[in-house]
OpenMM code with the backbone's topology and positions (N, CA, C; nanometers):
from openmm import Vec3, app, unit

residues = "UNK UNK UNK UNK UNK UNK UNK UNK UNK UNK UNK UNK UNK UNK UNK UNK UNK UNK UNK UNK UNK UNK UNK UNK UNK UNK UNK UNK UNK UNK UNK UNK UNK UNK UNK UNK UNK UNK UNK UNK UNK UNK UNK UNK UNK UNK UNK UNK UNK UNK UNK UNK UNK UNK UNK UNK UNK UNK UNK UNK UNK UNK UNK UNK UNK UNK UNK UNK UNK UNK UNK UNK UNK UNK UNK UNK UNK UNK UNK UNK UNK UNK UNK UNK UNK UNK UNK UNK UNK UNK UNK UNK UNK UNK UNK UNK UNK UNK UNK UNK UNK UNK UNK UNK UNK UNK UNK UNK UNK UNK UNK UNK UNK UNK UNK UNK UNK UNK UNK UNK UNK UNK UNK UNK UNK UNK UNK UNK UNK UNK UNK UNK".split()
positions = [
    Vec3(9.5947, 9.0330, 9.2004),
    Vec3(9.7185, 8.9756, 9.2493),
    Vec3(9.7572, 9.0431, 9.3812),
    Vec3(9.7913, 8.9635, 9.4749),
    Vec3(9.8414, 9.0533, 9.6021),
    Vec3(10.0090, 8.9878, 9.6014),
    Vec3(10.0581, 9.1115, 9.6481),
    Vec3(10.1788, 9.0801, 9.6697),
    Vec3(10.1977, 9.1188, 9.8735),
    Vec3(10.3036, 9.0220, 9.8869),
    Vec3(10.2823, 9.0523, 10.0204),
    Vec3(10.4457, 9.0722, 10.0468),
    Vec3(10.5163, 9.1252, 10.1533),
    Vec3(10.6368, 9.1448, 10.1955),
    Vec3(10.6614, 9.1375, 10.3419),
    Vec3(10.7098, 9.0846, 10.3389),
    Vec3(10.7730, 9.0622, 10.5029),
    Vec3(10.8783, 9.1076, 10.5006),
    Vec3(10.8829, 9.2025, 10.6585),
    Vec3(11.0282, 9.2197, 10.7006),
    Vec3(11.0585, 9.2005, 10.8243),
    Vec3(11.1560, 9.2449, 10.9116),
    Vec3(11.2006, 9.2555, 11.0609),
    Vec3(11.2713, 9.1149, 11.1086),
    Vec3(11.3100, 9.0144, 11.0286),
    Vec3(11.3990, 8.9619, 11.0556),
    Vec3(11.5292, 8.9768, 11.1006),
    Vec3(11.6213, 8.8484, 11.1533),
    Vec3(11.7045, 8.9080, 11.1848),
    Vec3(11.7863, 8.7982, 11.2773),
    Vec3(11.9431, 8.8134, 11.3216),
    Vec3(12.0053, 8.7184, 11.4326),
    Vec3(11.9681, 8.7968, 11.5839),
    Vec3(11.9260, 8.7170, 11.6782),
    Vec3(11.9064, 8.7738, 11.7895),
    Vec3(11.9393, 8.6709, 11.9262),
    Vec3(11.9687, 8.6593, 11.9996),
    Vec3(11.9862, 8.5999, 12.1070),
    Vec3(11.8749, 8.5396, 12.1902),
    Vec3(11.9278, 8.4202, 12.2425),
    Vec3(11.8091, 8.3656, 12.3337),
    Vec3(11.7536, 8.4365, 12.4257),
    Vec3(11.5949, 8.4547, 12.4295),
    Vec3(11.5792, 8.5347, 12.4942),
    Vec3(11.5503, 8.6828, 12.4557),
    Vec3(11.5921, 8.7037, 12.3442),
    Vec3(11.5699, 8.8306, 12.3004),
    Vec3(11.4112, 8.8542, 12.1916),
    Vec3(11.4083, 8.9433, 12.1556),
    Vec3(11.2631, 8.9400, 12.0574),
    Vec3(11.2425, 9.0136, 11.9634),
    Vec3(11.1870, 8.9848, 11.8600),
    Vec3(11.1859, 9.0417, 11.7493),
    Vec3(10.9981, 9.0689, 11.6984),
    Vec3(11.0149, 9.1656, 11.5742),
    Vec3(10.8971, 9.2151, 11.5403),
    Vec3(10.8708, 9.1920, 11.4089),
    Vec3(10.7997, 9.0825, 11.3433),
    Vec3(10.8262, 9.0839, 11.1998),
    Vec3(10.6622, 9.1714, 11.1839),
    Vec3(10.6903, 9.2043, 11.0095),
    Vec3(10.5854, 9.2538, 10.9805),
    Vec3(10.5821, 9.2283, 10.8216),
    Vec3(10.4443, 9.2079, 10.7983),
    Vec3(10.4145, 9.1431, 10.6637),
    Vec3(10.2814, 9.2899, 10.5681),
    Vec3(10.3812, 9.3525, 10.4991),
    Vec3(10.2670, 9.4675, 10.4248),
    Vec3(10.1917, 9.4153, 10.2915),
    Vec3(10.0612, 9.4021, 10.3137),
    Vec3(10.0524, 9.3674, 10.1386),
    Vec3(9.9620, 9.5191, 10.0703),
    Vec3(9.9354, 9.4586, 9.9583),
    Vec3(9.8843, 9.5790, 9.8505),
    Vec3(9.7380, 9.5750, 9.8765),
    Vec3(9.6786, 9.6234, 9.7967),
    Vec3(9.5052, 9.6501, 9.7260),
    Vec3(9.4144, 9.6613, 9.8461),
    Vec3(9.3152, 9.6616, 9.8356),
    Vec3(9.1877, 9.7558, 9.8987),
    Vec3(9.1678, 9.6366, 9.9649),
    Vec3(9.1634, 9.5671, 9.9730),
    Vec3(9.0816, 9.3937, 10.0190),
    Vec3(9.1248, 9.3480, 10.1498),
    Vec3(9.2570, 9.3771, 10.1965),
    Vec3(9.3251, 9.3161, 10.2956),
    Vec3(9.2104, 9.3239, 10.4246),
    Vec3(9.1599, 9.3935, 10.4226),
    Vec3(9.0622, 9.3786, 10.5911),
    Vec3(8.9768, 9.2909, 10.5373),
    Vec3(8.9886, 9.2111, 10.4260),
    Vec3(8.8844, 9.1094, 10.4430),
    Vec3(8.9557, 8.9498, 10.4718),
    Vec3(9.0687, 8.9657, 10.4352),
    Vec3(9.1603, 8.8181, 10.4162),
    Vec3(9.2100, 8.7786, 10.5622),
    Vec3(9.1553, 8.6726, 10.5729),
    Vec3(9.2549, 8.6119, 10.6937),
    Vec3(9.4249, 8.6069, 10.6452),
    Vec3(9.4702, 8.5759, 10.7710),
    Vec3(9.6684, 8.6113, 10.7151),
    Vec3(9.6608, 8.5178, 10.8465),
    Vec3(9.7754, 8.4503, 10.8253),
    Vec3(9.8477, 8.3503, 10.8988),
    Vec3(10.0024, 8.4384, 10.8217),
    Vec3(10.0804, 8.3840, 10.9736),
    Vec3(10.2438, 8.3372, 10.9565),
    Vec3(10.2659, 8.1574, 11.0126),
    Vec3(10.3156, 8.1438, 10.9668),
    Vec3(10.4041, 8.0172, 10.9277),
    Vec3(10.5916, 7.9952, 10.8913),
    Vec3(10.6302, 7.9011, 10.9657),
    Vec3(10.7573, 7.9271, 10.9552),
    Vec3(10.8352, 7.7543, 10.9871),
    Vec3(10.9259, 7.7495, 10.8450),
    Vec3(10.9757, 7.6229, 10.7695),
    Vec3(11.1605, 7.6528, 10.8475),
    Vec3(11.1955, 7.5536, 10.9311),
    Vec3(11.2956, 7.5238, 11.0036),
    Vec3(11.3792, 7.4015, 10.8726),
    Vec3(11.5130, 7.4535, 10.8544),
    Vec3(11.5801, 7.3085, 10.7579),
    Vec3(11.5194, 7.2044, 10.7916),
    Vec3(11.5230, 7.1391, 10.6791),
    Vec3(11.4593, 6.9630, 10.6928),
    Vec3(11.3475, 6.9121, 10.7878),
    Vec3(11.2638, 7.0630, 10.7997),
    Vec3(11.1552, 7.0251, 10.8514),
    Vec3(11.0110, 7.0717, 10.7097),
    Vec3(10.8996, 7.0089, 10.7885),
    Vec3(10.7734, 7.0638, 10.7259),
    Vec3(10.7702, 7.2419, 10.7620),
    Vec3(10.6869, 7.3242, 10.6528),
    Vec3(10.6372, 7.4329, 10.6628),
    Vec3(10.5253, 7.4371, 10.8109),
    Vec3(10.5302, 7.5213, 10.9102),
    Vec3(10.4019, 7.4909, 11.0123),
    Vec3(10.3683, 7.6096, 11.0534),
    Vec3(10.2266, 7.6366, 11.1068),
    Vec3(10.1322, 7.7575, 11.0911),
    Vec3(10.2077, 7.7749, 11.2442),
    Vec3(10.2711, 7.8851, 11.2483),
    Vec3(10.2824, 7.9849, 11.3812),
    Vec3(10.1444, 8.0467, 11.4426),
    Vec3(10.0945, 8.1375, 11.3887),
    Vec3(9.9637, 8.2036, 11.4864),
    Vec3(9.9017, 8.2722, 11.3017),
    Vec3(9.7671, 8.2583, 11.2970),
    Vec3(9.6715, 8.2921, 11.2505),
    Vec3(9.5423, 8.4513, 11.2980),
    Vec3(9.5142, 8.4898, 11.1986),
    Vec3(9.4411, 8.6163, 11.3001),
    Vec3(9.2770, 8.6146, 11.1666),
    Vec3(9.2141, 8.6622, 11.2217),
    Vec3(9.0887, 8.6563, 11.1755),
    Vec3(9.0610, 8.8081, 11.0539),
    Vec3(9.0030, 8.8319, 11.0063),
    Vec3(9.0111, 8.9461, 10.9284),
    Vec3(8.9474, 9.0701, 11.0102),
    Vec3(8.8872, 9.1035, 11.0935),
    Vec3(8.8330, 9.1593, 11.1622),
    Vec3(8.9835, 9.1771, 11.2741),
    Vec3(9.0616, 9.0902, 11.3400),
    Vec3(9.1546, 9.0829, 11.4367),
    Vec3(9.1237, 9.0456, 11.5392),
    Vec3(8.9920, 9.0125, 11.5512),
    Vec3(8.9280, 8.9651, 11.6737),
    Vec3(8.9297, 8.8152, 11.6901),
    Vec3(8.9614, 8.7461, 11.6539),
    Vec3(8.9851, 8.6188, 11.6947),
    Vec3(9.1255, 8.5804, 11.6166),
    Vec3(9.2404, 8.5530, 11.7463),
    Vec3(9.3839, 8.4710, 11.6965),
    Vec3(9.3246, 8.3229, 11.7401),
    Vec3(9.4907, 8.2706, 11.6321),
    Vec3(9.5413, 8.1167, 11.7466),
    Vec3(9.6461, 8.1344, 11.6772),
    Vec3(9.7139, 7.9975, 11.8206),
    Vec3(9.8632, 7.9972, 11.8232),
    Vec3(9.9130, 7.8548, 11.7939),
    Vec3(10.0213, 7.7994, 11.7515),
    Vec3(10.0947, 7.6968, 11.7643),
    Vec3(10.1180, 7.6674, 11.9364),
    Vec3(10.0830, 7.5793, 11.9891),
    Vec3(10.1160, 7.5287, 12.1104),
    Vec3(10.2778, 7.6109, 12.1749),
    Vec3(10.3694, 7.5644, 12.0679),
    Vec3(10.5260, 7.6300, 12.0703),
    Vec3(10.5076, 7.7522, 12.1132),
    Vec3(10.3921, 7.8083, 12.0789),
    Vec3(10.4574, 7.9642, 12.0513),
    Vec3(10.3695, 8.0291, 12.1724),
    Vec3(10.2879, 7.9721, 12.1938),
    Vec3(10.1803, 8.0058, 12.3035),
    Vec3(10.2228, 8.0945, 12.4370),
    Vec3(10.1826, 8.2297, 12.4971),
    Vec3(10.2556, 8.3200, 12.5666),
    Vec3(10.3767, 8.3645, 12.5306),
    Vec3(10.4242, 8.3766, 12.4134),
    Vec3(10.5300, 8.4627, 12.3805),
    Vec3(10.5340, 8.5550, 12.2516),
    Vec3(10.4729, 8.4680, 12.1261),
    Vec3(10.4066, 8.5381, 12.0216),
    Vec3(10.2983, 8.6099, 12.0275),
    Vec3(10.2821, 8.7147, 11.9531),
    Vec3(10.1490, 8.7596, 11.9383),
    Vec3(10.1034, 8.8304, 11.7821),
    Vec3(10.0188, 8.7667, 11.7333),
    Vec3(9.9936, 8.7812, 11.6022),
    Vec3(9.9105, 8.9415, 11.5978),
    Vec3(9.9017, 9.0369, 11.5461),
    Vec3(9.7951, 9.1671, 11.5563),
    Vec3(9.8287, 9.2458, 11.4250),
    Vec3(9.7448, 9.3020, 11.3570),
    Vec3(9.6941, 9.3377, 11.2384),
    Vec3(9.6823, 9.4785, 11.2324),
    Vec3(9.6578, 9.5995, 11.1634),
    Vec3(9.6694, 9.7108, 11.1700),
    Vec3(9.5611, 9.6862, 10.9865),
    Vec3(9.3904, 9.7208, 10.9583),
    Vec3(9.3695, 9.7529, 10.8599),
    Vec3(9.3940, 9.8489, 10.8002),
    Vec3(9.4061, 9.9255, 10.8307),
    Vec3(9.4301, 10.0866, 10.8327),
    Vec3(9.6016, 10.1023, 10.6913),
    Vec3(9.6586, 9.9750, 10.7553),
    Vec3(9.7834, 9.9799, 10.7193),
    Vec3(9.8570, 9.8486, 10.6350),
    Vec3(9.7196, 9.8046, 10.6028),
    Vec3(9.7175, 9.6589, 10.5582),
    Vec3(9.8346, 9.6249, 10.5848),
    Vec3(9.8834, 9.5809, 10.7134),
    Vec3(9.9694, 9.5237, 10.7523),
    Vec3(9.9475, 9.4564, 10.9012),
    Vec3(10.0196, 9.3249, 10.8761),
    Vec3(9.9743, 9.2446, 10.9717),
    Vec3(10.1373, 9.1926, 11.0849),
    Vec3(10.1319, 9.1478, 11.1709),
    Vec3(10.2408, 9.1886, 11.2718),
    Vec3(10.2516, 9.0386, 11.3474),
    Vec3(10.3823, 9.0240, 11.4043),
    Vec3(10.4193, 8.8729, 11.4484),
    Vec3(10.5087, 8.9618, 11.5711),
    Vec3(10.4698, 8.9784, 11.6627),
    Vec3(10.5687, 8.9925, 11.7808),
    Vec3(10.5950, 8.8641, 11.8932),
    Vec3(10.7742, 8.8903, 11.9261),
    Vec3(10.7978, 8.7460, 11.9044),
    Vec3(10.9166, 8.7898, 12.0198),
    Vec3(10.8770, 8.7059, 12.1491),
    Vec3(10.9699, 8.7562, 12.2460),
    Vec3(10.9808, 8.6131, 12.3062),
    Vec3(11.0779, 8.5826, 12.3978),
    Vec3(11.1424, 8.5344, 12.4954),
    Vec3(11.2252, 8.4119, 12.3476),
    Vec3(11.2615, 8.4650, 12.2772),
    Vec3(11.3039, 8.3490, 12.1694),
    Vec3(11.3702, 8.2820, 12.1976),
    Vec3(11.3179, 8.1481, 12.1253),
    Vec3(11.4538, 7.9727, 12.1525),
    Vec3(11.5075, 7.9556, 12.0181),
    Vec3(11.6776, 7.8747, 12.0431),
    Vec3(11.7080, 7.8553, 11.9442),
    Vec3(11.6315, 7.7722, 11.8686),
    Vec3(11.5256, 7.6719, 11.8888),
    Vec3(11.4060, 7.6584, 11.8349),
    Vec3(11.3057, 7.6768, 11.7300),
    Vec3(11.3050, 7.8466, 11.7742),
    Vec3(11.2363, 7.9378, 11.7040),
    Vec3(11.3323, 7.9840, 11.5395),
    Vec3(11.4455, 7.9359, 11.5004),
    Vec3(11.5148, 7.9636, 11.4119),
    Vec3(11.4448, 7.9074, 11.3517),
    Vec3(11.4090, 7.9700, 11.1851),
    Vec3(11.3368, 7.9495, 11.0720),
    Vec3(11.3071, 8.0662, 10.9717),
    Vec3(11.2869, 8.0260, 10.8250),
    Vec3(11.2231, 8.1298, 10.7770),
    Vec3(11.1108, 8.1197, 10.7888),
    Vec3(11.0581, 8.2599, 10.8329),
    Vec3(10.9117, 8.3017, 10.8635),
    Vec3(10.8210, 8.3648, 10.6619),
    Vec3(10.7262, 8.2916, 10.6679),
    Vec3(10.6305, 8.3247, 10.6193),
    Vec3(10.5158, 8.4082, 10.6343),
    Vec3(10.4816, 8.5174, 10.6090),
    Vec3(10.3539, 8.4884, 10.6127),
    Vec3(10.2376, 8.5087, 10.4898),
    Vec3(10.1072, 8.4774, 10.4762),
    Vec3(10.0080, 8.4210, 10.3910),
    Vec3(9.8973, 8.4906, 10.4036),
    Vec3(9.8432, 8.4988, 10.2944),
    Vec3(9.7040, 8.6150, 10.2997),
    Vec3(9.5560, 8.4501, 10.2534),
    Vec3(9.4651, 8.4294, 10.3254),
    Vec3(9.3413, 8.3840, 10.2408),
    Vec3(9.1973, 8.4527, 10.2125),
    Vec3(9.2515, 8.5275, 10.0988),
    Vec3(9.1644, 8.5655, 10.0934),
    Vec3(9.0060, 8.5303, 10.0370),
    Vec3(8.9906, 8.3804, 10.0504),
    Vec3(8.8643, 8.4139, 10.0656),
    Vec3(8.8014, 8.3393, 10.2163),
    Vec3(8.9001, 8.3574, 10.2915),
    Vec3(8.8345, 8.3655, 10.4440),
    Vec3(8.7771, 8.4073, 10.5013),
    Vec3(8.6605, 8.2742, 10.5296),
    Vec3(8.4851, 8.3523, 10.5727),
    Vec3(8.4750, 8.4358, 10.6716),
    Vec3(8.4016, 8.5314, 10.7435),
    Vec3(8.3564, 8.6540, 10.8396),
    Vec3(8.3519, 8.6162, 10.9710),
    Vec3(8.2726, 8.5102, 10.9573),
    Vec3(8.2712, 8.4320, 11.0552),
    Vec3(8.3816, 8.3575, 11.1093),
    Vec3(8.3476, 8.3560, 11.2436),
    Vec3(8.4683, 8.3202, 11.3343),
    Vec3(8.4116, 8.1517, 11.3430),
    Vec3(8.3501, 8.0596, 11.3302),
    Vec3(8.3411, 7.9663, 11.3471),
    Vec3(8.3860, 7.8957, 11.2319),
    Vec3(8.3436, 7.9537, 11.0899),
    Vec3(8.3899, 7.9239, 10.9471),
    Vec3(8.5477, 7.9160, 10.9557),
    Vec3(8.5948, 8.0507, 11.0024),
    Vec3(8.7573, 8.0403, 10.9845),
    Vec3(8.8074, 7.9961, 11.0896),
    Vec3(8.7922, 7.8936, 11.1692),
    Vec3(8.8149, 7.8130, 11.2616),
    Vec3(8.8269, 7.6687, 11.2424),
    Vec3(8.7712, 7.6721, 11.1207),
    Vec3(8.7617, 7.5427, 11.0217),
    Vec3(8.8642, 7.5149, 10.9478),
    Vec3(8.9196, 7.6066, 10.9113),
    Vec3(9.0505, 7.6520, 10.7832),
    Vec3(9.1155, 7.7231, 10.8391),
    Vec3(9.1326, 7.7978, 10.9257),
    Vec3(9.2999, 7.8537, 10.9368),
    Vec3(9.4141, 7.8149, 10.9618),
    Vec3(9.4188, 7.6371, 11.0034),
    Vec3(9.5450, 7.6057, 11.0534),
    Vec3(9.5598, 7.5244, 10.9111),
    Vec3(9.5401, 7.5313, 10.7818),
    Vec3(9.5320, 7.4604, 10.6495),
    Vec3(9.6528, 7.5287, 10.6039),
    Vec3(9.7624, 7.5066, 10.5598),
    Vec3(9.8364, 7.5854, 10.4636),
    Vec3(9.7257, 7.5918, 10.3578),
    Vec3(9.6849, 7.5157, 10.2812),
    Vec3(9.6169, 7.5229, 10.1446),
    Vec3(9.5512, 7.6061, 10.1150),
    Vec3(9.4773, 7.6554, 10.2665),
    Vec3(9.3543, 7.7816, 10.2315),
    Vec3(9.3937, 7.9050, 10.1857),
    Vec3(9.5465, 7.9424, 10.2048),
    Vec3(9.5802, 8.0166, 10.1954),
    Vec3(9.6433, 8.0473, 10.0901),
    Vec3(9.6240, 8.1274, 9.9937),
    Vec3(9.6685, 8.1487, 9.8264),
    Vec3(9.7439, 8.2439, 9.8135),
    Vec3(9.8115, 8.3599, 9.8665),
    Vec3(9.9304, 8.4114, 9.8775),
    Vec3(10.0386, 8.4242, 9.9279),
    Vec3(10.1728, 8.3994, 9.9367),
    Vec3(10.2659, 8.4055, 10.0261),
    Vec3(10.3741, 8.4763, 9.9896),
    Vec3(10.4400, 8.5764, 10.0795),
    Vec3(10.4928, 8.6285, 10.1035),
    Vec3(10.6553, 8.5554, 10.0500),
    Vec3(10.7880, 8.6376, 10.0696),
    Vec3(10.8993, 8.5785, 10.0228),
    Vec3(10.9784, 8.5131, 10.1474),
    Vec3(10.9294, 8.5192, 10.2710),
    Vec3(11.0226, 8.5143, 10.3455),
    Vec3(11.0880, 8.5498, 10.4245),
    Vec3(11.1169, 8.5426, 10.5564),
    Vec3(11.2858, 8.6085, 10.6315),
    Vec3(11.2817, 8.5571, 10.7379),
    Vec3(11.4176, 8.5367, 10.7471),
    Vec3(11.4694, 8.4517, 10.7824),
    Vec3(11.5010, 8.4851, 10.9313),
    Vec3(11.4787, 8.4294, 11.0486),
    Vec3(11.4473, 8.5243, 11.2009),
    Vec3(11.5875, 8.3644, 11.2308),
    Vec3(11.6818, 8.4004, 11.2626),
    Vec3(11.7964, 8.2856, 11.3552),
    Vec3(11.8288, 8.3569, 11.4840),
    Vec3(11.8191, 8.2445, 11.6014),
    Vec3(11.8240, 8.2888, 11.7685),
    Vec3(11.9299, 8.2074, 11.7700),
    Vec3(12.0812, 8.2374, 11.8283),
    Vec3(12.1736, 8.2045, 11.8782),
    Vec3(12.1475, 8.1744, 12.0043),
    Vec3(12.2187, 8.0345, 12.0264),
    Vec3(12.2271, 8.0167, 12.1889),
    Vec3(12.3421, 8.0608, 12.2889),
] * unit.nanometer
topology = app.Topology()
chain = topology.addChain("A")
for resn in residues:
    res = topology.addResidue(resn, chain)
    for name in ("N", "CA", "C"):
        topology.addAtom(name, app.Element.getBySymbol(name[0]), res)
């Protein structure tokens, strides 16, 4: 069972930036791909930026492109969403998701990382709101 936790949410101003961070448990995490994802009211759930298990290969949501940056720490099985020039836009609860059985290969998980489905753990949540 992995449990995962997110924190560093928060109200912040347009323009301002925040650092979420998602810690999970057990020995395995340098093998699982992790995506964040983040569900705006009365919208669909949608993949923010994805990172590879190794950390060597991201992607981004178009939206988020030059301002997010997804980066990983194995060491600390914890994985990281830095998140600057924010729009009121960007208001949502943030997710993020462990798959762990996401292949090694960078062409394999290029196939599946923008899937919610692939991904079999998720985190509780928090909630990041940018005032205009």
């Amino acid at each position: 069972q992995v449990q995962l936790v997110e924190s560093g949410g928060g109200l912040v101003q347009t323009g301002g930036s925040l650092r979420l961070s998602c810690a999970a448990n057990g020995r395995a995490f340098s093998s699982y791909g992790m995506g964040w994802f983040r569900q705006a009211p009365g919208k669909e759930r949608e993949l923010v930026a994805a990172i590879i298990w190794s950390g060597g290969s991201t992607d981004y949501a178009d939206s988020v492109k030059g301002r997010f940056t997804i980066s990983r720490d194995n060491n600390k099985n914890t994985v990281y969403l830095q998140m600057n020039t924010l729009k009121p836009e960007d208001t949502a609860v943030y997710y993020c998701a462990a798959d762990t059985n996401s292949p090694r290969s960078k062409f394999e998980w290029t196939t599946r990382f923008s899937s919610e489905y692939e991904y079999d753990y998720w985190g509780q949540g928090t909630q990041v709101t940018v005032s205009s």
